[in-house]
ZALUMDO-341285 format. One record per atom (N, C-alpha, C, CB): chain; x, y, z; residue in one letter; atom name; residue number from 1. Coordinates in steps of 0.1 Angstrom, whole numbers, padded with zeros to 4 digits. Glycine has a CB too. Example, Ala and Ser with C-alpha at 12.3 -4.5 7.8 and 13.67 -1.06 7.14 Angstrom:
<pts>
<pt chaine="A" c1="0132" c2="-0057" c3="0078" residu="A" atome="N" num="1"/>
<pt chaine="A" c1="0123" c2="-0045" c3="0078" residu="A" atome="CA" num="1"/>
<pt chaine="A" c1="0132" c2="-0033" c3="0078" residu="A" atome="C" num="1"/>
<pt chaine="A" c1="0113" c2="-0045" c3="0090" residu="A" atome="CB" num="1"/>
<pt chaine="A" c1="0128" c2="-0022" c3="0071" residu="S" atome="N" num="2"/>
<pt chaine="A" c1="0137" c2="-0011" c3="0071" residu="S" atome="CA" num="2"/>
<pt chaine="A" c1="0129" c2="0000" c3="0079" residu="S" atome="C" num="2"/>
<pt chaine="A" c1="0141" c2="-0006" c3="0057" residu="S" atome="CB" num="2"/>
</pts>
This chain:
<pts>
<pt chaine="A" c1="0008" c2="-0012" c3="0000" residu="X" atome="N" num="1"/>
<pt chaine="A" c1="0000" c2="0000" c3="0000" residu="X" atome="CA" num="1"/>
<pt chaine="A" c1="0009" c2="0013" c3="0000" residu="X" atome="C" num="1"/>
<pt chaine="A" c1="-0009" c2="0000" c3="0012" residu="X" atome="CB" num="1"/>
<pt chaine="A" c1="0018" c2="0015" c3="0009" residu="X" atome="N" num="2"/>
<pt chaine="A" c1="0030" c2="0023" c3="0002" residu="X" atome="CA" num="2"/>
<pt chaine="A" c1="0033" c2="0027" c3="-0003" residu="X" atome="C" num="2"/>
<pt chaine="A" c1="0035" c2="0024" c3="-0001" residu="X" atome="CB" num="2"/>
<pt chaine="A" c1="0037" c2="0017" c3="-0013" residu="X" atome="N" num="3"/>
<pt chaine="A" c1="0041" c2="0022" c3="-0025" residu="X" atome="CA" num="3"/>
<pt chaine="A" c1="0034" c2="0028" c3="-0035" residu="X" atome="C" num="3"/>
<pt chaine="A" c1="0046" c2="0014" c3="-0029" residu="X" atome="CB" num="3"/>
<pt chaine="A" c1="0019" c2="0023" c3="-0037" residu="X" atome="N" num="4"/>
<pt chaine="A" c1="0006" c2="0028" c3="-0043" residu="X" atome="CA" num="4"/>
<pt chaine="A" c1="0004" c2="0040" c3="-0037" residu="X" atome="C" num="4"/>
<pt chaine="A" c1="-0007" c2="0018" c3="-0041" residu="X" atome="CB" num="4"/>
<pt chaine="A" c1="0003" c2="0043" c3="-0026" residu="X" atome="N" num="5"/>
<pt chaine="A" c1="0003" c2="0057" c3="-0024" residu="X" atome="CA" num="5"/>
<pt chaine="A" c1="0014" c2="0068" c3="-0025" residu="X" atome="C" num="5"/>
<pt chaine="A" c1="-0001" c2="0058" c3="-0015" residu="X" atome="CB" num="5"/>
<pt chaine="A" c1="0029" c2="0061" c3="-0030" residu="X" atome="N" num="6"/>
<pt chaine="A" c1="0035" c2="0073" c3="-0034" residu="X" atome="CA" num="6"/>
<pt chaine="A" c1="0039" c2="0073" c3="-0046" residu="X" atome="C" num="6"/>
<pt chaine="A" c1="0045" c2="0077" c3="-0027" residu="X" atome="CB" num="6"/>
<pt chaine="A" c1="0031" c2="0063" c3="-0053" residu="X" atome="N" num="7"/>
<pt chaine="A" c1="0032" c2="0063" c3="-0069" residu="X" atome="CA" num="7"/>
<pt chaine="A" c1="0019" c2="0077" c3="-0075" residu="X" atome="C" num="7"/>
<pt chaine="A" c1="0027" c2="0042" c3="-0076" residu="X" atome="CB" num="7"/>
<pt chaine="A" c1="0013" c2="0075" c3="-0063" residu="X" atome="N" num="8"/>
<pt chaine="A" c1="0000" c2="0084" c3="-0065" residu="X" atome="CA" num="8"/>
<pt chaine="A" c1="0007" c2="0098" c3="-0065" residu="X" atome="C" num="8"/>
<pt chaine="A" c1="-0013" c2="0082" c3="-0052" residu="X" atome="CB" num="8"/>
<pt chaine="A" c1="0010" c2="0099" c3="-0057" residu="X" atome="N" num="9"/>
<pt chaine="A" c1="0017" c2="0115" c3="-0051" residu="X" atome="CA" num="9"/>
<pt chaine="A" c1="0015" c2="0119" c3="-0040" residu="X" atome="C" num="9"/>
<pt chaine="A" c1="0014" c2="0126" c3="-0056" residu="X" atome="CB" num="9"/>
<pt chaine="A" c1="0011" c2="0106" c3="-0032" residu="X" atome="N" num="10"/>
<pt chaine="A" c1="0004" c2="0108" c3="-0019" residu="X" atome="CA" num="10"/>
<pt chaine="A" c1="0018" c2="0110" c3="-0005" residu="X" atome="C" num="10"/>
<pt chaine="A" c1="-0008" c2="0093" c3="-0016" residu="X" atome="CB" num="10"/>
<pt chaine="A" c1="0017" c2="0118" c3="0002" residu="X" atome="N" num="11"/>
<pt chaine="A" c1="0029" c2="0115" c3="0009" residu="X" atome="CA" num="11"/>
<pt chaine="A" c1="0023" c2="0117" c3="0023" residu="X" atome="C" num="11"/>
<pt chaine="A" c1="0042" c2="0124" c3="0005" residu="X" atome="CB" num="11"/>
<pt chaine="A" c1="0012" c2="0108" c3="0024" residu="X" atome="N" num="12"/>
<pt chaine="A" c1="0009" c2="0103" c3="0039" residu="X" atome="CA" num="12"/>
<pt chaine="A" c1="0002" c2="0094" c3="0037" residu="X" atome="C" num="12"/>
<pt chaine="A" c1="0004" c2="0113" c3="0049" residu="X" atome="CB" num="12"/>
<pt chaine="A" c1="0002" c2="0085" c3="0047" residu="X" atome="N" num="13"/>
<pt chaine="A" c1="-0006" c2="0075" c3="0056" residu="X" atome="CA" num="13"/>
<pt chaine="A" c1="-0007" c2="0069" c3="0066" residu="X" atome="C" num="13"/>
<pt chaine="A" c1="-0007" c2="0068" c3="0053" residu="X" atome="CB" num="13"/>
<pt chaine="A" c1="-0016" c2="0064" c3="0069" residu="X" atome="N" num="14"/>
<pt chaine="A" c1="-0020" c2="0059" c3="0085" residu="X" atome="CA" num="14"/>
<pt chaine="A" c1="-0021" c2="0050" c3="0087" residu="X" atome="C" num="14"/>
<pt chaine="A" c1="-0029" c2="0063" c3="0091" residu="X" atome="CB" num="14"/>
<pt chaine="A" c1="-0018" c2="0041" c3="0100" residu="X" atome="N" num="15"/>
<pt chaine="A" c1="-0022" c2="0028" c3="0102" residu="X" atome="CA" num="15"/>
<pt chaine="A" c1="-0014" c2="0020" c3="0109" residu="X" atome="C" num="15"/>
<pt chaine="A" c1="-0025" c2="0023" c3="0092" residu="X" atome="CB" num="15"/>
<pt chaine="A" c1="-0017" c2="0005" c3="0115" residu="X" atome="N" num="16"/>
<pt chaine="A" c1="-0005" c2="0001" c3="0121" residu="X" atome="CA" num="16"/>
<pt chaine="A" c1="-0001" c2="-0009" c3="0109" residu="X" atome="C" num="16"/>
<pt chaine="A" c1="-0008" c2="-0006" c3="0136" residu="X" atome="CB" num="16"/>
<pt chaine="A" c1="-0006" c2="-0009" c3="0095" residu="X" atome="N" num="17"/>
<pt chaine="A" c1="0004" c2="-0012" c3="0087" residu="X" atome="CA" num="17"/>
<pt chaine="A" c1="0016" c2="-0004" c3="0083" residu="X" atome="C" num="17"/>
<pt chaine="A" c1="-0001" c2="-0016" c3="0078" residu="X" atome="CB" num="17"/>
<pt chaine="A" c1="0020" c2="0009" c3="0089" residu="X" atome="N" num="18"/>
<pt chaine="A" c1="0029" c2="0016" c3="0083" residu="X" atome="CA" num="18"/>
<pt chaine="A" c1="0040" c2="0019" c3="0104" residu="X" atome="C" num="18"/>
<pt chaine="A" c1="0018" c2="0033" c3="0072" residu="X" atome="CB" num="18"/>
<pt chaine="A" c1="0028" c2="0022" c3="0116" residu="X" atome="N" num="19"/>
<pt chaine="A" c1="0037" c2="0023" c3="0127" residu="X" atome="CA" num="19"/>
<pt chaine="A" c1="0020" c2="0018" c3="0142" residu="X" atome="C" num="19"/>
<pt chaine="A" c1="0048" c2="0044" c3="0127" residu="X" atome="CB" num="19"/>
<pt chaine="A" c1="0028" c2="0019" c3="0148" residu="X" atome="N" num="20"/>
<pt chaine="A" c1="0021" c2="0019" c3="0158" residu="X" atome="CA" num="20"/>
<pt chaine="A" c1="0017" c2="0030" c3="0164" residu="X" atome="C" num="20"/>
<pt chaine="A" c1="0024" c2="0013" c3="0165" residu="X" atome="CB" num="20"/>
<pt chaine="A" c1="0005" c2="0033" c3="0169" residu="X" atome="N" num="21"/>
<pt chaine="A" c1="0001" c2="0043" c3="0175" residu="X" atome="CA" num="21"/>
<pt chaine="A" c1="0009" c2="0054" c3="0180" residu="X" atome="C" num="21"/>
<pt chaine="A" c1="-0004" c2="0038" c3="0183" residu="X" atome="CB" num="21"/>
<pt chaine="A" c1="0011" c2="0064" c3="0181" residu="X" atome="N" num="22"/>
<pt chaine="A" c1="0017" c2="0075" c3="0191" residu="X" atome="CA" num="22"/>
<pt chaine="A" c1="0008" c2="0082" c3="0198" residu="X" atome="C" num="22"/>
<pt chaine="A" c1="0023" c2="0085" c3="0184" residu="X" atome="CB" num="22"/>
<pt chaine="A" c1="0013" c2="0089" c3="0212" residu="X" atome="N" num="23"/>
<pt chaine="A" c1="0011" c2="0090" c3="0220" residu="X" atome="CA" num="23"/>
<pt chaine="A" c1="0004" c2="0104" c3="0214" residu="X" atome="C" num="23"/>
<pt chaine="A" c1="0020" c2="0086" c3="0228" residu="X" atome="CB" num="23"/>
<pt chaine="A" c1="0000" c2="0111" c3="0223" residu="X" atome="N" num="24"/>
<pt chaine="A" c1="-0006" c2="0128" c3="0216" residu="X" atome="CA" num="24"/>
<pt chaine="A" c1="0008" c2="0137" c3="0216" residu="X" atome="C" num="24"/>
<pt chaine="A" c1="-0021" c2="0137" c3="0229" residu="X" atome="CB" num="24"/>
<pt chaine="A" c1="0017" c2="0137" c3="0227" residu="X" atome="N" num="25"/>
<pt chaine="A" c1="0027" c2="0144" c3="0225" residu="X" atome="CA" num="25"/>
<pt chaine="A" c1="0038" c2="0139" c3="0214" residu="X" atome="C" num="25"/>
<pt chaine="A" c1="0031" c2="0146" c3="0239" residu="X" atome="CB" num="25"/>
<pt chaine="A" c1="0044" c2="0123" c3="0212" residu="X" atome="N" num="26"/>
<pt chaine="A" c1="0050" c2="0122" c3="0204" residu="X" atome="CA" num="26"/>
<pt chaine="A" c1="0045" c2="0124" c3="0189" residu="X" atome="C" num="26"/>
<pt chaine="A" c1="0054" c2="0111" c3="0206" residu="X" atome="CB" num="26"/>
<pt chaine="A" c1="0032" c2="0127" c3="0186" residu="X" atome="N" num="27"/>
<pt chaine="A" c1="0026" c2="0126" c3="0174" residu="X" atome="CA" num="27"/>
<pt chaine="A" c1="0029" c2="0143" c3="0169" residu="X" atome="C" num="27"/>
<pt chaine="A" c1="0009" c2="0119" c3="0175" residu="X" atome="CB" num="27"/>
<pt chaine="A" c1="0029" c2="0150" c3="0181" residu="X" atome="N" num="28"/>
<pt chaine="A" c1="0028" c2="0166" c3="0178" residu="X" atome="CA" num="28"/>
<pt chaine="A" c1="0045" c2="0171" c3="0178" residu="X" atome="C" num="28"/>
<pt chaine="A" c1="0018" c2="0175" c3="0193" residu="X" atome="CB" num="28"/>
<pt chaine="A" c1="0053" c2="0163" c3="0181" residu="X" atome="N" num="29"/>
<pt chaine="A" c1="0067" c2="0163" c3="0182" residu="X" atome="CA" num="29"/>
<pt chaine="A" c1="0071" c2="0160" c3="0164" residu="X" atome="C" num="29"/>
<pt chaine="A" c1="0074" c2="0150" c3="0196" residu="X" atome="CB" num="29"/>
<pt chaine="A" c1="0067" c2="0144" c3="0159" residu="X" atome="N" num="30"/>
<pt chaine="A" c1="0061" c2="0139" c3="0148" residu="X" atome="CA" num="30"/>
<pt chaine="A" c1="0058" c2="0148" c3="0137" residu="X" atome="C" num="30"/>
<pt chaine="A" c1="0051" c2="0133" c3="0153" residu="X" atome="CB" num="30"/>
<pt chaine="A" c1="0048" c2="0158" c3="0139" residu="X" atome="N" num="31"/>
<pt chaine="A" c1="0042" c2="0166" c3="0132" residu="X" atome="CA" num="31"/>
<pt chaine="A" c1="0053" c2="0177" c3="0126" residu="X" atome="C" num="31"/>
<pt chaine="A" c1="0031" c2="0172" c3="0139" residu="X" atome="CB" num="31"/>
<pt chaine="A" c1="0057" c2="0185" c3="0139" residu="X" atome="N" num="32"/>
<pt chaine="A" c1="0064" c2="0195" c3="0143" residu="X" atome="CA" num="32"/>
<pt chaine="A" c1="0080" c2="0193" c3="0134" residu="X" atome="C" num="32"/>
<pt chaine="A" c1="0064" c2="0195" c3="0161" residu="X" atome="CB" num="32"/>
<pt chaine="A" c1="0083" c2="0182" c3="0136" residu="X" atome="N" num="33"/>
<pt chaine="A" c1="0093" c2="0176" c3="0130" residu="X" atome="CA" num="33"/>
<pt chaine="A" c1="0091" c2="0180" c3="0114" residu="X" atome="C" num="33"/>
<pt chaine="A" c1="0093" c2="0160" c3="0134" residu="X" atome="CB" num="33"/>
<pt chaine="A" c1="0082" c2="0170" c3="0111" residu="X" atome="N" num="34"/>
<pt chaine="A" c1="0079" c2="0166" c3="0096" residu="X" atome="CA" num="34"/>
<pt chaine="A" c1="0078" c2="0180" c3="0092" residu="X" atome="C" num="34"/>
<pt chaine="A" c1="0065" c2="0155" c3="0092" residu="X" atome="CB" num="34"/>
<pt chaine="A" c1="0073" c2="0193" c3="0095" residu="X" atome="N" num="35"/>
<pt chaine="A" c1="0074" c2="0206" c3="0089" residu="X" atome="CA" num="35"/>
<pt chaine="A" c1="0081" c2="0213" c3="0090" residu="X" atome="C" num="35"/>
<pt chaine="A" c1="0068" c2="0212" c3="0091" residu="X" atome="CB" num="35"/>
<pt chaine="A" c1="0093" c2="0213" c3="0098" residu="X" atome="N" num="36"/>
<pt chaine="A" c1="0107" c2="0216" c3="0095" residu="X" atome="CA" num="36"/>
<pt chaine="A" c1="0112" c2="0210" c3="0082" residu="X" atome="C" num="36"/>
<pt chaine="A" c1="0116" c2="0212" c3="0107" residu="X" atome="CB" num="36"/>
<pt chaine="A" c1="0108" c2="0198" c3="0076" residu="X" atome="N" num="37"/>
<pt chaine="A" c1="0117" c2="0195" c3="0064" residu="X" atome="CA" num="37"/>
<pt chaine="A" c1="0112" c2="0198" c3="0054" residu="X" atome="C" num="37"/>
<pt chaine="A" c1="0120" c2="0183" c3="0061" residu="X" atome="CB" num="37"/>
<pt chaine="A" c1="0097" c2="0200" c3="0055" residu="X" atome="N" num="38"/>
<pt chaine="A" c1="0089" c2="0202" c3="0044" residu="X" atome="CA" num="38"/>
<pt chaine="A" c1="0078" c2="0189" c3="0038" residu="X" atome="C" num="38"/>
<pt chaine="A" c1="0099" c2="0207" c3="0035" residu="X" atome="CB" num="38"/>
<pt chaine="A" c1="0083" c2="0179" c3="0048" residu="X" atome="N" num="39"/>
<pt chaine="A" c1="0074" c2="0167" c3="0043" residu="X" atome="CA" num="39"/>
<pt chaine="A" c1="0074" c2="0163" c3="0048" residu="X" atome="C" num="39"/>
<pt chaine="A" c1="0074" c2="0159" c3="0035" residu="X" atome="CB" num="39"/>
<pt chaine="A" c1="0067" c2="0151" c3="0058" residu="X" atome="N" num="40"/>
<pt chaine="A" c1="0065" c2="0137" c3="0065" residu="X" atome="CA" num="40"/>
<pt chaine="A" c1="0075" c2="0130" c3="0059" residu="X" atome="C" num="40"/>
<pt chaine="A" c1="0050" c2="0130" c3="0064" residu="X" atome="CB" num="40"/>
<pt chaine="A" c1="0079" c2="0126" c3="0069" residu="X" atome="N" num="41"/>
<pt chaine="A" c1="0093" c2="0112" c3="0063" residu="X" atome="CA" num="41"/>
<pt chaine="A" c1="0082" c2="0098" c3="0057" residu="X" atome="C" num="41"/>
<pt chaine="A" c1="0107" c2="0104" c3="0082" residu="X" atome="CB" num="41"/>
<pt chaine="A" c1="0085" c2="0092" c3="0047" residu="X" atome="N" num="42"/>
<pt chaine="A" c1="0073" c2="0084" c3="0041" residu="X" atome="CA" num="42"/>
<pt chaine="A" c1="0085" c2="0070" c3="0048" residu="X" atome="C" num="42"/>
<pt chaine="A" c1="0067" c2="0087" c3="0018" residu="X" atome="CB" num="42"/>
<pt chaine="A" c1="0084" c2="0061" c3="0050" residu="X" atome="N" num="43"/>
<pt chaine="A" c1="0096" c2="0049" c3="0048" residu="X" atome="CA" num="43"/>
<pt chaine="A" c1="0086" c2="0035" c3="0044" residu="X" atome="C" num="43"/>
<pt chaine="A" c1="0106" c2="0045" c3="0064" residu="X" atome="CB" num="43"/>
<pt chaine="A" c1="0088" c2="0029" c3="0036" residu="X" atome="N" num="44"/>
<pt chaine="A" c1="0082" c2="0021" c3="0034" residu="X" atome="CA" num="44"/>
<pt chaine="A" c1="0084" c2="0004" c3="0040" residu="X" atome="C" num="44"/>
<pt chaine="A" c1="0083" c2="0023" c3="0023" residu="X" atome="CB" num="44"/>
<pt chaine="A" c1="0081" c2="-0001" c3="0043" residu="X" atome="N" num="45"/>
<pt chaine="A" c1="0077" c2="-0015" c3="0053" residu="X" atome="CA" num="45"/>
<pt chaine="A" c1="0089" c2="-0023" c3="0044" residu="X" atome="C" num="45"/>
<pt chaine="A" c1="0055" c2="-0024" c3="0051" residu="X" atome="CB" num="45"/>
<pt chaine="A" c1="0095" c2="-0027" c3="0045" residu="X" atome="N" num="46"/>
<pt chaine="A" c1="0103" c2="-0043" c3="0039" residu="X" atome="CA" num="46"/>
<pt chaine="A" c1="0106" c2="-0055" c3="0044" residu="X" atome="C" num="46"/>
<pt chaine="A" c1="0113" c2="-0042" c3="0036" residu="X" atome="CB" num="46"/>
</pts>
C-alpha cells in the first residue's frame, strides 16, 4: 500500500500497517518535525 500511495503522489498514511500508535505528545513532536523538512518522512515496510 505504500508504495501505491507514493506512486499516486500521496505522501501520507496511516495505520498500524505503516507504525504503531503515538502517543498525543510524540505525534505533535512527529508533526512539528515533519514541517521543519517540508514533508512527513514516508519509509516504506520491507
Amino acid at each position: 500500500m505504500a508504495r501505491y500511495l507514493l506512486d499516486i503522489g500521496c505522501d501520507y498514511g496511516q495505520g498500524f500497517g505503516y507504525a504503531p500508535a503515538l502517543s498525543a505528545q510524540e505525534a505533535e513532536v512527529y508533526l512539528n518535525e515533519s514541517y521543519v523538512d517540508g514533508a512527513a518522512p514516508v519509509k516504506l515496510r520491507g
